[in-house]
C-alpha positions as MATLAB code, in Angstrom:
seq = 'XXXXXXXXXXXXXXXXXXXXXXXXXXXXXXXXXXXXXXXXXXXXXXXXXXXXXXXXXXXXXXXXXXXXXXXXXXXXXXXXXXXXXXXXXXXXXXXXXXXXXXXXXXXXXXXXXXXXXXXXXXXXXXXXXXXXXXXXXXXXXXXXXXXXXXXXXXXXXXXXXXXXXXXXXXXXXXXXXXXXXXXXXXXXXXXXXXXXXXXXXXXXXXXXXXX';
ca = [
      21.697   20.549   17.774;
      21.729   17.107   19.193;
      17.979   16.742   18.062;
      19.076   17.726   14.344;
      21.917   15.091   14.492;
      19.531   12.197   15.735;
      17.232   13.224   12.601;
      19.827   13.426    9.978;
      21.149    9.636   11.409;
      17.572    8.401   11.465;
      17.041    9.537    8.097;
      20.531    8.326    7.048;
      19.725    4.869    8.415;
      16.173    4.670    6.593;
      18.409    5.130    2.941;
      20.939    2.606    4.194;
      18.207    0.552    4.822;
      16.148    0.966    1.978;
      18.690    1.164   -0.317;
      20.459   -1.828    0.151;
      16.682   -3.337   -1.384;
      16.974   -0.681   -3.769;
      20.448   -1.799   -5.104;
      18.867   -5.519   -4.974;
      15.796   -4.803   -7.031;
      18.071   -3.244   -9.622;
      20.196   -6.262   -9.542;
      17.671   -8.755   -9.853;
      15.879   -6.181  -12.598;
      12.400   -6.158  -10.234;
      11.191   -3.269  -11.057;
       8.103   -3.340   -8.602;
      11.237   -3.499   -5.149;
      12.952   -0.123   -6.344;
       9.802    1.720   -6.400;
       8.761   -0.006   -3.442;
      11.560    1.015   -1.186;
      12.410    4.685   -2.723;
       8.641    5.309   -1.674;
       9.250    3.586    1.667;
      12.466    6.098    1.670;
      10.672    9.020    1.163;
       7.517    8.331    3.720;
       9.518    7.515    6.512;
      11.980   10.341    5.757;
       9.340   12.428    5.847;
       7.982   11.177    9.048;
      11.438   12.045   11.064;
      11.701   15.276    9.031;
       8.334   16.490   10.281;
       9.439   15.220   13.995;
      13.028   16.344   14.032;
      12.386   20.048   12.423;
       8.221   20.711   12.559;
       9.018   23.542   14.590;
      10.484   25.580   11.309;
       7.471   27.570   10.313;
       8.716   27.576    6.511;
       8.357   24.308    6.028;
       5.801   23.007    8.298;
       2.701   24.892    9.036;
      -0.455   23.933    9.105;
      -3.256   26.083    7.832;
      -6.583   24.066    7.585;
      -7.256   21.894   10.967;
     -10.143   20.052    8.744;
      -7.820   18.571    6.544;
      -4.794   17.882    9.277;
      -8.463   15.777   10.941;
      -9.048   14.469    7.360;
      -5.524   13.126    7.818;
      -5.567   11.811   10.709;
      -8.699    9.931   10.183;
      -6.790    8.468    7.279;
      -4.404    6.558    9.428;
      -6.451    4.060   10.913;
      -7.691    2.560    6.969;
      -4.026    2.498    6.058;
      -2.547    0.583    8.959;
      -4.892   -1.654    8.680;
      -4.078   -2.296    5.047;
      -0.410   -2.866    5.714;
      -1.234   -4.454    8.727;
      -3.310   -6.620    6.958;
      -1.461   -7.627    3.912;
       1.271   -8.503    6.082;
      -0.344  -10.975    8.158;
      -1.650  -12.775    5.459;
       1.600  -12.547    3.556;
       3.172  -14.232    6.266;
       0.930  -16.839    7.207;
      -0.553  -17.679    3.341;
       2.128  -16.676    1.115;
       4.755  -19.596    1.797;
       7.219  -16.896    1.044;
      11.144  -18.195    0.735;
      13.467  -16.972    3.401;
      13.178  -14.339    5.273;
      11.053  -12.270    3.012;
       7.646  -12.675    3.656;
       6.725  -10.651    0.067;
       8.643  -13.472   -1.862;
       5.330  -15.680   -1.809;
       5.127  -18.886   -3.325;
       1.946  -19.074   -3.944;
      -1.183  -16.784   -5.052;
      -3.130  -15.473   -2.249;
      -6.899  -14.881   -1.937;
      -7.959  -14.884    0.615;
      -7.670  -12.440    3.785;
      -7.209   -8.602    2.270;
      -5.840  -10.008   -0.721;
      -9.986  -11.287   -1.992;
     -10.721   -7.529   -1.753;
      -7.703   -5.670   -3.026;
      -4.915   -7.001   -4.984;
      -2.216   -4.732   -3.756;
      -3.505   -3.565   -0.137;
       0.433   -2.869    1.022;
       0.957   -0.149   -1.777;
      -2.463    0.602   -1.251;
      -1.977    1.378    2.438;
       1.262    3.025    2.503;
      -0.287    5.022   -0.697;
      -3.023    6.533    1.452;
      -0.253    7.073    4.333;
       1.685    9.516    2.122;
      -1.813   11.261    1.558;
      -2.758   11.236    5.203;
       0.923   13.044    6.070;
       0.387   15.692    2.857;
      -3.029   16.778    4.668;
      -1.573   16.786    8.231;
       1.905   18.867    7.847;
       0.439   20.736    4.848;
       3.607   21.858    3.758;
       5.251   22.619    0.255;
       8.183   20.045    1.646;
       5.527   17.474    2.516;
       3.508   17.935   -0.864;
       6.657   17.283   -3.023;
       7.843   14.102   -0.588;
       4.490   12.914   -0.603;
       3.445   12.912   -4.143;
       6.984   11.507   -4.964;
       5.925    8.387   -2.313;
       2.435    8.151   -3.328;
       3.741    7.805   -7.837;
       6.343    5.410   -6.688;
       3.880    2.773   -4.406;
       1.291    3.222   -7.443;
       4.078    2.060   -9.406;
       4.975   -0.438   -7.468;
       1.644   -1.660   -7.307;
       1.187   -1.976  -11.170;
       4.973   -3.265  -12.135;
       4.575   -6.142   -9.532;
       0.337   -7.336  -11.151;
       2.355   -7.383  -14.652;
       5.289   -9.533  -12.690;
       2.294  -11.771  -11.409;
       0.946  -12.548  -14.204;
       4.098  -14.370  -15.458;
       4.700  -15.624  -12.403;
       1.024  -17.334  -11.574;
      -0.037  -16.921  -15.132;
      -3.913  -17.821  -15.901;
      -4.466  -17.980  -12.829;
      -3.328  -14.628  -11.727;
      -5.409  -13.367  -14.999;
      -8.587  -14.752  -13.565;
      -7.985  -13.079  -10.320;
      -7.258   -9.525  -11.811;
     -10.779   -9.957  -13.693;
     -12.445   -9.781   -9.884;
     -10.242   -8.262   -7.547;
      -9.167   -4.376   -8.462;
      -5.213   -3.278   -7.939;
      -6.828   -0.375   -5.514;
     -10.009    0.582   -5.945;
     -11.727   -0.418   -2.614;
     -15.436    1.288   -3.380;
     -15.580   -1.402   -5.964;
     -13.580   -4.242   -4.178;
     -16.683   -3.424   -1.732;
     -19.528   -3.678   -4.318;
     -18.257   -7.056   -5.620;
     -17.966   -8.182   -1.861;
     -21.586   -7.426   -1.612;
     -22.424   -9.378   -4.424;
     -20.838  -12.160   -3.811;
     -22.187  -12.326   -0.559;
     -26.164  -11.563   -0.824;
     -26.195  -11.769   -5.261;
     -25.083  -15.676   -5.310;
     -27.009  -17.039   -2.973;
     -30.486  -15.958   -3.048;
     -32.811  -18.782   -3.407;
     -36.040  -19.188   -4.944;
     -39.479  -20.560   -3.133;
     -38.687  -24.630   -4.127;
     -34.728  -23.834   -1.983;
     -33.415  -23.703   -5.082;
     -30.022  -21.266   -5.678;
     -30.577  -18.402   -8.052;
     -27.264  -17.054   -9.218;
     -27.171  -13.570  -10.596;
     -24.498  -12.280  -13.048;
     -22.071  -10.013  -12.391;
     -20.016   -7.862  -14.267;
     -15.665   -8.497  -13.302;
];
């Protein structure tokens, strides 16, 4: 009883929490902050569900132990994203106040030359990683829900970019995918061993590539 009381508060606190961000993205009509933090909502709600009442067999058991390993595995990549973006967001972003997303200032540099949205990105694979572990119906319906709303978040905050670093911001989307990190890899590669080949007289040869 007392465990099912902490759960419900934790989860409580979590909507107070993310809420009050909800109610300020709404405000300020940022579309990208309400997905943001109903997706945040939902993944760590689903976390304390899973911890507070895993032991009902109805809504959380596992079946395949290949895909709760799958899920697991699937951890480390996204902490390390979030992890990531948030360093750099802190450190490079010259963000105002206390809010270390509200950056000043493009960033490329870090996580941010590879993926454009590696926080989404991260959390995104997260809600994957706990669909594969609890393989539940509970945790399939949570978990989609969290992964549709960071992808949205993701894409409503490049189109607030671009009016807020304009060109610039256009020039970097040409380069740097939203998500996909197989090709955020290839361009890496190319950047690295394509541009600065030289020829026999030490001269650079520069080979195109396609955005």
């Amino acid at each position: 009883m007392t465990k099912s009381v902490i759960g419900a508060g934790l989860v409580l606190l979590i909507w107070l929490v993310n809420g009050y961000y909800i109610i300020q993205g709404i405000r300020n009509r940022v579309r990208c902050e309400v997905y943001m933090h109903i997706g945040l909502g939902l993944f760590f709600s689903q976390v304390v569900t899973a911890s507070v009442w895993g032991n009902l067999k109805l809504l959380w058991s596992s079946h395949f132990d290949w895909l709760e390993i799958i899920g697991v595995i699937l951890n480390f990549p996204a902490f390390i994203l979030v992890l990531a973006s948030l360093a750099t967001l802190k450190h490079q972003g010259k963000p105002k106040g206390h809010d270390m997303t509200a950056t000043t200032t493009l960033i490329q540099k870090g996580i941010y030359c590879l993926i454009r949205q590696p926080m989404t990105l991260g959390m995104a694979i997260w809600s994957l990683a706990q669909i594969l572990m609890l393989q539940s119906l509970v945790s399939l319906i949570i978990g989609l829900l969290a992964f549709f709303c960071f992808f949205q978040s993701a894409r409503l905050e490049s189109e607030l970019n671009k009016k807020k670093f304009g060109d610039a911001y256009l020039k970097y989307m040409e380069s740097v995918p939203m998500w996909n990190l197989f090709r955020s890899m290839k361009n890496y590669k190319q950047l690295k061993f394509g541009k600065n080949k030289q020829n026999g007289n030490g001269q650079n040869i520069t080979k195109g590539e396609r955005p």
